[in-house]
C-alpha positions in Angstrom: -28.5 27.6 249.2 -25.2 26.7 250.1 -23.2 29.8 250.1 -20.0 27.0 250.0 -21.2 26.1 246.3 -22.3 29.7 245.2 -19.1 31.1 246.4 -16.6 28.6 244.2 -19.3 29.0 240.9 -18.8 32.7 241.7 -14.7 31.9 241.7 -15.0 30.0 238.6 -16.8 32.4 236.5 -15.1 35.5 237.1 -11.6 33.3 236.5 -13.6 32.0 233.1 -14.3 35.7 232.1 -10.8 36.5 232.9 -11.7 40.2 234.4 -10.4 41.7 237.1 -13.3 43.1 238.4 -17.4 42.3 237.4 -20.5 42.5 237.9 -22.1 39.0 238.8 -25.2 37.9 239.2 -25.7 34.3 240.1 -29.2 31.9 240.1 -28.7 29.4 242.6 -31.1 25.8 242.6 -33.1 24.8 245.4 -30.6 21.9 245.7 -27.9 24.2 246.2 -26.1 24.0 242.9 -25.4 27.2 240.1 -27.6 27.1 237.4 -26.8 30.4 235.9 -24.4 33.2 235.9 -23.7 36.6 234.4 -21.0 38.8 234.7 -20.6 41.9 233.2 -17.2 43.9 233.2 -14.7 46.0 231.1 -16.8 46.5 227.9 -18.0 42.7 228.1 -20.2 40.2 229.1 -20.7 36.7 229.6 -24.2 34.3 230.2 -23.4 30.8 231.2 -26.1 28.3 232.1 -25.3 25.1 234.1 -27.8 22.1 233.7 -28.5 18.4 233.6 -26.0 17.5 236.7 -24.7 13.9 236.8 -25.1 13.0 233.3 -22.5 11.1 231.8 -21.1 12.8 228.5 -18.7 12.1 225.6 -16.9 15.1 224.7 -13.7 15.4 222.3 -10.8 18.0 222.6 -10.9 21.0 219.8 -8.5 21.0 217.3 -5.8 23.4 218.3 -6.0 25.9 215.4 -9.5 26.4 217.2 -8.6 27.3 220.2 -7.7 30.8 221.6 -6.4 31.7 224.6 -8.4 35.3 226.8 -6.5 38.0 227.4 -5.5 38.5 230.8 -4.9 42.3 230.8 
């Protein structure tokens, strides 16, 4: 494990979930990378899964009337 990597997919999720604090558990790869995280915190919480590295994808923008900003407080 690189504790590099697992500390910025640590940095990233809790700033995804938008809490200020959590609990966080994190599965790291035996090539170093996240794979999964789970934070739990103020009344709420969040699974994410990380997968299939290096694949090229084609992804398109929402439509603004479909996206929703977290609450920060």
């Amino acid at each position: 494990m690189d504790p590099g990597r697992a500390a910025v997919g640590i940095r990233t999720a809790v700033g995804l979930g938008c809490v200020g604090r959590a609990d966080v558990d994190v599965w790291i790869g035996d090539d170093g990378l996240v794979r999964r995280v789970e934070l739990e915190g103020q009344g709420n919480a969040w699974t994410m899964e990380f997968f299939d590295f290096g694949v090229e994808v084609d992804v398109d923008s929402p439509p603004a009337h479909l996206v929703k900003k977290l609450p920060t407080d």
